[in-house]
C-alpha positions as CSV (number, residue, x, y, z in Angstrom):
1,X,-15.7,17.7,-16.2
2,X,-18.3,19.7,-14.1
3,X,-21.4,18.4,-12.8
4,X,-22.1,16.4,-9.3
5,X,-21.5,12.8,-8.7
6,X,-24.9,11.4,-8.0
7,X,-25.4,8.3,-5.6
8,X,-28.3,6.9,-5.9
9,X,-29.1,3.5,-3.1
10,X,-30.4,2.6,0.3
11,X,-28.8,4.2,3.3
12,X,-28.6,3.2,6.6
13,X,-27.7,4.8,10.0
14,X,-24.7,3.2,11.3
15,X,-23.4,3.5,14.9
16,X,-20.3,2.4,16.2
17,X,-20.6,1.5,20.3
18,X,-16.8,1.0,21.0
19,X,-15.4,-0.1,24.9
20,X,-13.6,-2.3,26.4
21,X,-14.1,-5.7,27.8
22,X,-13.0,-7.1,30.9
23,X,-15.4,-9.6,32.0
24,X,-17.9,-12.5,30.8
25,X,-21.7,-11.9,32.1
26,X,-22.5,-14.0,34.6
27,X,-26.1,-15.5,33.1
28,X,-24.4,-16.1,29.7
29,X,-21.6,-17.0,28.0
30,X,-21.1,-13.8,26.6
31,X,-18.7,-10.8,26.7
32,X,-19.8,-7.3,28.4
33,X,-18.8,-4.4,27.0
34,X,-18.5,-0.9,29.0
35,X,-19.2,1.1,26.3
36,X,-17.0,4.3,26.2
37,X,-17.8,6.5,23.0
38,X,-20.3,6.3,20.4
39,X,-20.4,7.3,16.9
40,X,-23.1,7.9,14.1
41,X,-23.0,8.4,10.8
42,X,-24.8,7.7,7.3
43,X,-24.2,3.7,6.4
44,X,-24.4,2.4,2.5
45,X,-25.5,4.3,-0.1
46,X,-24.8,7.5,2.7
47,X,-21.6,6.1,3.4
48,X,-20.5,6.1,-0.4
49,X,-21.4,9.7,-1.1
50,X,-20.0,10.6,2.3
51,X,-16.5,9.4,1.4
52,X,-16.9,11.4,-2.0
53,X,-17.9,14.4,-0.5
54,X,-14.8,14.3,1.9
55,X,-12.4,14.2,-1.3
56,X,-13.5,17.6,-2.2
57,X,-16.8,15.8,-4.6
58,X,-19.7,18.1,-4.9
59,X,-21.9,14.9,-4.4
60,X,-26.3,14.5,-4.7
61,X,-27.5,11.5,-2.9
62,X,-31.2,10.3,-4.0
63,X,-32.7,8.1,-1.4
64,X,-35.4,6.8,0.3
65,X,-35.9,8.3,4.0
66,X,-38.3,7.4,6.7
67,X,-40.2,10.3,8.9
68,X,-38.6,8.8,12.2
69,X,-35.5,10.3,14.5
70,X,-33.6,7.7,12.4
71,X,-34.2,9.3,9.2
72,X,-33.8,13.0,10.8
73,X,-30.7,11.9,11.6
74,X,-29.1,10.5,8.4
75,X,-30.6,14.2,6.6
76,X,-28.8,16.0,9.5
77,X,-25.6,14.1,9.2
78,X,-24.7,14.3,5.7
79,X,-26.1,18.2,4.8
80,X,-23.2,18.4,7.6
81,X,-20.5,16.9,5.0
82,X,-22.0,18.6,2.3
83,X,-24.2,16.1,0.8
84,X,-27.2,17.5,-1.1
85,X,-29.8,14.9,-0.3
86,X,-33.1,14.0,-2.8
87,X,-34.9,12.0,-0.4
88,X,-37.6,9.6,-2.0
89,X,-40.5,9.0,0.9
90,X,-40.1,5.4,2.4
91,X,-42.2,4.1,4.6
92,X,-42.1,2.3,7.7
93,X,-38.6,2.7,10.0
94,X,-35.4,3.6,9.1
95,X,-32.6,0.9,8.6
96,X,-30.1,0.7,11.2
97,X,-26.9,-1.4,12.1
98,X,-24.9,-1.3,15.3
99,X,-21.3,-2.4,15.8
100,X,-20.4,-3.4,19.0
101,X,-16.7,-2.9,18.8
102,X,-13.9,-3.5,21.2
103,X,-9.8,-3.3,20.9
104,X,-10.4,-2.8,17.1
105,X,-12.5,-5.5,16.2
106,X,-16.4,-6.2,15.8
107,X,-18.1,-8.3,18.6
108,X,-21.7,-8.0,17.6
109,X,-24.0,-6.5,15.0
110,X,-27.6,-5.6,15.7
111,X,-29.4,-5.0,12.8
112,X,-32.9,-2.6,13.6
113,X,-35.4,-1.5,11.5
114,X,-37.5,-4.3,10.2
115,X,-38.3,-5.2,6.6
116,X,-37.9,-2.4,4.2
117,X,-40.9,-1.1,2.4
118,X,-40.8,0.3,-1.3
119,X,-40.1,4.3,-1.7
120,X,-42.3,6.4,-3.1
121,X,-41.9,7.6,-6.6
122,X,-39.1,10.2,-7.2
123,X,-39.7,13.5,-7.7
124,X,-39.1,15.7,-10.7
125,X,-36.1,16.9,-9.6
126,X,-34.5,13.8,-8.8
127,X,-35.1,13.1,-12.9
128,X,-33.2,16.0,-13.6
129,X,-30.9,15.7,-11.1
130,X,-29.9,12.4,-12.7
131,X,-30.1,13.6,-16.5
132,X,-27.2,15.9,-15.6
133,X,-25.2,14.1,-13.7
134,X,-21.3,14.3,-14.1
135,X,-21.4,10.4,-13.1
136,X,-23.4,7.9,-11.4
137,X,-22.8,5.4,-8.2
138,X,-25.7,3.0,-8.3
139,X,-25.0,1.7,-4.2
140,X,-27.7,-1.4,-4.1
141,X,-27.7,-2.2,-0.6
142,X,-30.8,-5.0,-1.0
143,X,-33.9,-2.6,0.3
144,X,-36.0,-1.8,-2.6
145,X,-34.6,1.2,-3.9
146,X,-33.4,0.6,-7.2
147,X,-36.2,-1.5,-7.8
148,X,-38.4,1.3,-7.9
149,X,-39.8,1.5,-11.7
150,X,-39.5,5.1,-12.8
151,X,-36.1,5.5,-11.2
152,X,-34.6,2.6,-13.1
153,X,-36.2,3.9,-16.2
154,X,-34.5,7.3,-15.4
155,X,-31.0,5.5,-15.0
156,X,-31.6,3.8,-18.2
157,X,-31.8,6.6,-20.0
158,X,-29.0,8.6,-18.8
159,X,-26.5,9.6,-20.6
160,X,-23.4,10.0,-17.8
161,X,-21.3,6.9,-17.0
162,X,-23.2,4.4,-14.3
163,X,-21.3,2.7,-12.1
164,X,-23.6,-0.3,-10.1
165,X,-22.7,-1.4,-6.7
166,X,-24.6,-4.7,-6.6
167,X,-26.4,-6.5,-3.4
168,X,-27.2,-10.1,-3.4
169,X,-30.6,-9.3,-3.0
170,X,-31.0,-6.8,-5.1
171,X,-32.5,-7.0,-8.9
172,X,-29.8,-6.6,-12.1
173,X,-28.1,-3.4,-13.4
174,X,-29.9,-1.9,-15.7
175,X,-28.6,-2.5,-19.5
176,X,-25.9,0.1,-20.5
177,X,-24.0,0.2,-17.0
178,X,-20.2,1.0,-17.7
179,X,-19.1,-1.0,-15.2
180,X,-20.3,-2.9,-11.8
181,X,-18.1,-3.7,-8.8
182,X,-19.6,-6.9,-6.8
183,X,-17.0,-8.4,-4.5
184,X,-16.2,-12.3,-5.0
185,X,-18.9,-13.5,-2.7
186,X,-21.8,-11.3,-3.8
187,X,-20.5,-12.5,-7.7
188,X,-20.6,-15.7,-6.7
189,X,-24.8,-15.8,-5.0
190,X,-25.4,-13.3,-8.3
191,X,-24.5,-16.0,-10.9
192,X,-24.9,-19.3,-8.5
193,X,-20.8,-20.0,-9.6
194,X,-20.2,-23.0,-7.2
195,X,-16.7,-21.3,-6.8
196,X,-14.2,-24.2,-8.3
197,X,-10.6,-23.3,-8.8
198,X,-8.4,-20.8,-7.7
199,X,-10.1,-17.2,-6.5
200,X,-8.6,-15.9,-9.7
201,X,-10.6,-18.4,-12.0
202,X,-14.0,-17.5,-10.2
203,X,-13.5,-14.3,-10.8
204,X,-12.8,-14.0,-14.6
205,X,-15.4,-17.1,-15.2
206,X,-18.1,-15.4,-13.0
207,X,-17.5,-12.0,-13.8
208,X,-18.1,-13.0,-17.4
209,X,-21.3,-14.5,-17.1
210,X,-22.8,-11.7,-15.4
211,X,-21.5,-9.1,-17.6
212,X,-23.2,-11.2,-20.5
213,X,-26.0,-11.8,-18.2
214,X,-26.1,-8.2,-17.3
215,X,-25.2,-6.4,-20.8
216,X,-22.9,-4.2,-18.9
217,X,-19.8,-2.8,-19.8
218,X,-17.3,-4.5,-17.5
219,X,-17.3,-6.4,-14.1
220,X,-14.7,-5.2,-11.1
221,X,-14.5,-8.3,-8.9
222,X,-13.0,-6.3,-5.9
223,X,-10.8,-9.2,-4.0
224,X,-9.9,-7.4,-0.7
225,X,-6.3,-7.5,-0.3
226,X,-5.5,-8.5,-3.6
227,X,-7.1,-5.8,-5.6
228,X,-9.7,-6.6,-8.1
229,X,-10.2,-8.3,-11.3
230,X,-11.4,-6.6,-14.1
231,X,-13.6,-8.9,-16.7
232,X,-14.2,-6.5,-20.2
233,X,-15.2,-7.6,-23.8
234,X,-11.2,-9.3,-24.1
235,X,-10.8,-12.6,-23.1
236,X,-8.2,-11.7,-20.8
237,X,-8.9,-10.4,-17.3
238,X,-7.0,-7.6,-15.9
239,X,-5.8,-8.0,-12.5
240,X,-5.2,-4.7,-10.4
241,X,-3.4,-5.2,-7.1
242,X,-3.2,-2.6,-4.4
243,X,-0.2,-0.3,-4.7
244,X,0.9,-1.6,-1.2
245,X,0.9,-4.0,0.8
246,X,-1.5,-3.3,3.5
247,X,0.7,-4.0,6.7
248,X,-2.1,-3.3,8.8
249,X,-5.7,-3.8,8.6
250,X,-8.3,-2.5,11.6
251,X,-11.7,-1.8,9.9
252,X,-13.0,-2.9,6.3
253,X,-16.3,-1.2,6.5
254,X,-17.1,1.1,3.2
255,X,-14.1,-0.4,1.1
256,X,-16.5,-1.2,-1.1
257,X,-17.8,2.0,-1.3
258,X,-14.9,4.2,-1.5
259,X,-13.9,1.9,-4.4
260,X,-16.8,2.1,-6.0
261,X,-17.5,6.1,-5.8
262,X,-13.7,6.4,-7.0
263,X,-14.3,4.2,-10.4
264,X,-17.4,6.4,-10.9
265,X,-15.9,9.6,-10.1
266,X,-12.7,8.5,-12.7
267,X,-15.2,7.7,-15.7
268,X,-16.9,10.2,-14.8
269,X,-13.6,12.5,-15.3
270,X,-13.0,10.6,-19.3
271,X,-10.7,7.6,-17.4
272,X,-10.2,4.3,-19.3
273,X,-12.4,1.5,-17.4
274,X,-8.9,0.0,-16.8
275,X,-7.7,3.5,-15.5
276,X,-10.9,3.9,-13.1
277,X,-10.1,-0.1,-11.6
278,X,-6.1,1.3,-11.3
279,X,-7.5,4.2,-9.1
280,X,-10.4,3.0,-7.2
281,X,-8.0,0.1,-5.8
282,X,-6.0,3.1,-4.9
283,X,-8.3,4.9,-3.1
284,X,-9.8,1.9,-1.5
285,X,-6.1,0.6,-0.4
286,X,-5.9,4.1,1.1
287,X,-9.0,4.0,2.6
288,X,-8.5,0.7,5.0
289,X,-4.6,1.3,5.5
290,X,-6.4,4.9,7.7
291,X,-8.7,2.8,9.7
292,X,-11.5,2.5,7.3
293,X,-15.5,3.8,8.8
294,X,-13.4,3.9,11.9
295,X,-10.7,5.8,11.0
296,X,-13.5,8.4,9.9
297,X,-13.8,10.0,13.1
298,X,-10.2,10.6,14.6
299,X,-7.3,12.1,13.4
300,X,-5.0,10.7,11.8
301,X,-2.2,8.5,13.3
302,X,-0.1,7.8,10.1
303,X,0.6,9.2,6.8
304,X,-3.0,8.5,4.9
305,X,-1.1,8.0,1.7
306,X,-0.2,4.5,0.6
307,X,2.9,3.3,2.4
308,X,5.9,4.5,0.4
309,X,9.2,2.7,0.3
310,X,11.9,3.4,2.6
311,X,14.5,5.7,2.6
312,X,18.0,5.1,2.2
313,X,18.5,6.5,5.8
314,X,16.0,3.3,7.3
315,X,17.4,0.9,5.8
316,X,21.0,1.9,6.3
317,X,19.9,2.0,10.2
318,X,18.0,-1.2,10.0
319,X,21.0,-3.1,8.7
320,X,23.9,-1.4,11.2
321,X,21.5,-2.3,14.4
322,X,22.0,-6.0,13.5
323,X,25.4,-5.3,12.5
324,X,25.2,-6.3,8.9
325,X,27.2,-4.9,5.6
326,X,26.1,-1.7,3.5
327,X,26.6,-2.2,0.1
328,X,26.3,0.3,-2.7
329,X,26.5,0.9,-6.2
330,X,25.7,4.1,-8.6
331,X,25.5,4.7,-12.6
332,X,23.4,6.4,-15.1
333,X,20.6,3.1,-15.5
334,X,19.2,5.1,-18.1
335,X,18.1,1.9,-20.1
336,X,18.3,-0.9,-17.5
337,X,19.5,-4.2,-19.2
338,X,20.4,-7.4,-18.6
339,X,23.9,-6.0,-17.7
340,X,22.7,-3.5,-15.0
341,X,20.6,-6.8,-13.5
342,X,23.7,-9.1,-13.3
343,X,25.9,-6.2,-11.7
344,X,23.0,-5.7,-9.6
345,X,22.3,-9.0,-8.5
346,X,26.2,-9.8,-7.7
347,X,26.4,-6.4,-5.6
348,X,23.7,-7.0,-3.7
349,X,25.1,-10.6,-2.4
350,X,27.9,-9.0,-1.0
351,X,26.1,-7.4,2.3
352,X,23.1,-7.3,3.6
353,X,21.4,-4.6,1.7
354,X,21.9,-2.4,-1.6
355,X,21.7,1.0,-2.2
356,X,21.5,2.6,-5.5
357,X,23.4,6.4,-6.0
358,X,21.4,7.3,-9.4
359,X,22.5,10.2,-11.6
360,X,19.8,12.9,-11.6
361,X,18.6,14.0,-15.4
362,X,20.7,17.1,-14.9
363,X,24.2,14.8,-14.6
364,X,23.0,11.7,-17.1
365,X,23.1,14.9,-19.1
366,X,26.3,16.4,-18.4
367,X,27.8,13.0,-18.6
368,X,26.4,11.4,-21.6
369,X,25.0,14.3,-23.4
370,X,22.0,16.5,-24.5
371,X,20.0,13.3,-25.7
372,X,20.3,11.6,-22.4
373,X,18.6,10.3,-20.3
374,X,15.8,8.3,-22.4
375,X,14.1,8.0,-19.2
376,X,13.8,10.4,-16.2
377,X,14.9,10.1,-13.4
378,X,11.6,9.0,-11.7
379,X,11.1,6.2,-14.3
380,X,14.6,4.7,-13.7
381,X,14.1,4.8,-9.7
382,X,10.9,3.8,-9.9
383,X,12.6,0.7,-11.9
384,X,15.5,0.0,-9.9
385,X,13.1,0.0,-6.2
386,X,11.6,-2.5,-8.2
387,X,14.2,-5.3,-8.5
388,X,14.4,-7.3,-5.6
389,X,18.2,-6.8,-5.3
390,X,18.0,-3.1,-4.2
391,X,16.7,-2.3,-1.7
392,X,16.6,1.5,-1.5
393,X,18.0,4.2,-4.2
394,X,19.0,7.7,-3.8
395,X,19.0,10.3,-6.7
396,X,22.1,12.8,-6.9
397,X,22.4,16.0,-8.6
398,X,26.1,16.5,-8.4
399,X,28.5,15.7,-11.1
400,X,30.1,12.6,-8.8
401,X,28.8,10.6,-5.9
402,X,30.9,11.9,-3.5
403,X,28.4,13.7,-1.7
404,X,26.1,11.1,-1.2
405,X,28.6,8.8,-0.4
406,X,30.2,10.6,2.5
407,X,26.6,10.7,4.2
408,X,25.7,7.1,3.6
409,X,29.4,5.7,4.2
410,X,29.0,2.5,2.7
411,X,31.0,-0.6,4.2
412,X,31.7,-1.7,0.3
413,X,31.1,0.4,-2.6
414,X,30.8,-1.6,-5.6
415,X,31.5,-0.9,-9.7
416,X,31.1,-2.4,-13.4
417,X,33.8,-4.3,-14.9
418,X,35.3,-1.3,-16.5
419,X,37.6,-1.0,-14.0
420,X,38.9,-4.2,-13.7
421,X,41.7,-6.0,-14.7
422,X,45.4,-5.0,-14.8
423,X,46.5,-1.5,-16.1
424,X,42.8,-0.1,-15.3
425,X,42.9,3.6,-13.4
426,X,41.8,3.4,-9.4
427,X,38.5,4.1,-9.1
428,X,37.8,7.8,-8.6
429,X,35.6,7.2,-5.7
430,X,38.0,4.8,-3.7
431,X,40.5,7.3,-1.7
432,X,36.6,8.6,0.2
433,X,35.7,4.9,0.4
434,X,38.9,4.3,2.3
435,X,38.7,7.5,4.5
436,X,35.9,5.1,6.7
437,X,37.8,1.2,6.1
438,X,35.2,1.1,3.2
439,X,36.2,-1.4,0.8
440,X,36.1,-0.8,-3.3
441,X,35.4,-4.0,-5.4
442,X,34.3,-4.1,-9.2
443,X,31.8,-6.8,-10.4
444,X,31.5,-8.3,-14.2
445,X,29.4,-7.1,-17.0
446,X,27.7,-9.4,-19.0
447,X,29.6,-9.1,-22.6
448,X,28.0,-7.1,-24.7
449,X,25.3,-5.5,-23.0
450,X,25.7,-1.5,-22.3
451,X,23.2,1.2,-22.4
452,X,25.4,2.9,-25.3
453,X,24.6,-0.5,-27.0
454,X,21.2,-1.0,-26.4
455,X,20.3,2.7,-27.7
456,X,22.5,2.4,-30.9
457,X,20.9,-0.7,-32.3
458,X,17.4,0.3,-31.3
459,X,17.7,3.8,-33.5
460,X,19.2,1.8,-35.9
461,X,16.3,-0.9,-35.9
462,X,14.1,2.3,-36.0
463,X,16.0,3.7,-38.9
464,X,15.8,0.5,-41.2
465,X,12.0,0.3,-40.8
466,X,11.1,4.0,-41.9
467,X,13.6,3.0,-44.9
468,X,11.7,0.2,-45.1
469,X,8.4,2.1,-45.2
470,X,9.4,4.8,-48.3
């Protein structure tokens, strides 16, 4: 779709004052910080449309700015990231916080600017603005701007998908909201939940109550870590965890945010609520694993997508360093079973790791025929990483392993029980295995479980019922 994403909240300037620390002041118990670098940049509702803006977004924030250097500051600021800003007069001073940060972590934050006052009323053009909008991010960050009458009527009556970013002190979503994104703790001083039970239980029971409080669409309890929780119109909450594990956390500041402006962005786009949640965890698992506001201003130490799984190569290396076994195993797995699981499982007890030599599309074809593969070759090693028994797997174009196999140079190199037993043909990988004192073994199949199988009854199950429906 065309047409901006427009933010509309309180923003504030942040500044992060980062040093170091090496002593304790001597008229208090406190740490001193020799400050070494400071950074500015636009904080809530400016934070949100900033991180929009840097993913290519042509983003409008709408505003309330004080006549101060503060509020000179935040305009300056994001017309440099390409934010086109509708400000909304406020009085009084503008908002401010200060991290005091040392060796990645927050010692102090000093909050400036006093008690907010009430905007003036918007403009015109900031009516427009929001009557055209591709979507809407509703960032509440508790001073006054939302509460302002003829701008919640305006959001009312829009017609693009709203998403609201709620505060604790802020007032309800207005009716009609597709969905709103309070983390557990903000749900929690929204509905007055007391919070008994598991995290999970909060969640669905709270997020319910203020989606029927609300009359909105769809809560997203975002859950740090652990994803979010999606509470809808089914009595079954979805629960969307983050693509990776995040092995490293520095700064959560404006995970919020990012999430929020991606599920707005998504909706905005035609997504499913459910498809918005999947990629605004996403993009907010993405956003902390870089360093979060702080990994904002410095480039990049690691790859900024989400941590992928190793290669064969890494976890060959990890196991020879502590002088463990390489096992591997290859096949078609074009249907994977409850025979594939069982081989599987008893190959990958023989070492200390098990890679998987997977037929490309191009060889299940030459192998088993024009109609194969069922699935491609993504699906299947998307499936096999998966199990817990593998633990990398390595896609081959070539019409045998051989190739593959004489770069990994596996210490055992296992097979399905069609070759076992006596009278059954050598195994036509075995004289490369043996070039490097590899060993050869075969494993049992579960009776009566092959792909072959699985494939023939299914078509034939699919047969009987359009018989069935003549």
């Amino acid at each position: 779709m065309t047409g901006r994403l427009v933010v509309v909240g309180d923003t504030l300037l942040d500044r992060d004052v980062t040093g170091t620390v090496n002593r304790i002041c001597p008229d208090a118990p406190a740490p001193v910080l020799d400050e070494r670098s400071a950074v500015d940049r636009p904080g809530g509702a400016g934070l949100a449309a900033l991180l929009a803006a840097a993913h290519g977004t042509e983003v409008a924030l709408v505003t309330g700015l004080a006549g101060d250097a503060g509020g000179a500051r935040l305009a300056d600021l994001l017309s440099t990231v390409g934010v086109d800003v509708y400000p909304l007069h406020l009085p009084g001073a503008t908002g401010e916080k200060v991290r005091l940060r040392a060796g990645g972590q927050t010692l102090l934050r000093l909050d400036r600017g006093g008690e907010p006052q009430p905007p003036d009323e918007p403009p015109e053009a900031v009516l427009e603005l929001l009557s055209q909008a591709r979507a809407i991010l509703v960032s509440d960050y508790g001073r006054g701007l939302v509460r302002q009458p003829v701008l919640r009527a305006a959001l009312a009556e829009a017609s693009a998908p709203i998403v609201w970013d709620p505060h604790p002190r802020g007032p309800a979503a207005v009716p009609g909201v597709r969905l709103t994104t309070p983390n557990l703790a903000e749900l929690r001083h929204l509905t007055g939940d007391a919070g008994g039970g598991s995290a999970l239980s909060t969640a669905t029971r709270a997020g319910q109550e203020l989606r029927r409080r609300w009359r909105v669409g769809a809560v997203a309890v975002t859950m740090g870590p652990d994803g979010a929780v999606l509470c809808h119109s089914g009595s079954t909450p979805l629960v969307v965890p983050p693509p990776t594990p995040l092995d490293r956390v520095e700064d959560t500041c404006g995970a919020g945010d990012r999430f929020a402006a991606s599920a707005a962005l998504a909706l905005g786009d035609g997504a499913a609520i459910s498809e918005a949640v999947g990629m605004a965890v996403a993009a907010a698992s993405e956003y902390v694993a870089t360093g979060g506001a702080t990994g904002l201003h410095r480039a990049p130490d690691r790859d900024p997508r989400p941590a992928a799984a190793r290669t064969a190569e890494q976890v060959l290396a990890t196991v020879r360093a502590d002088g463990g076994t390489v096992v591997a195993t290859g096949g078609c797995f074009d249907v994977l079973h409850a025979g594939h699981v069982a081989t599987l499982q008893a190959a990958r007890r023989l070492g200390d790791c098990l890679v998987v030599c997977l037929n490309s599309d191009r060889g299940v074809r030459g192998l088993k025929g024009p109609d194969r593969p069922v699935n491609p070759e993504e699906d299947r090693a998307r499936l096999l990483a998966a199990l817990d028994c593998v633990d990398a797997v390595v896609v081959f174009d070539e019409p045998t392993p051989h190739q593959v196999l004489a770069r990994l140079r596996p210490d055992v190199w296992v097979k399905g029980g069609d070759y076992a037993g006596d009278g059954s043909p050598e195994l036509p990988e075995a004289e490369l295995i043996h070039r490097w004192g590899g060993k050869v073994v075969t494993v049992p199949y579960l009776a009566g479980r092959s792909t072959t199988a699985t494939i023939s009854a299914a078509r034939q199950r699919g047969l009987h019922l359009v018989r069935g429906a003549v």
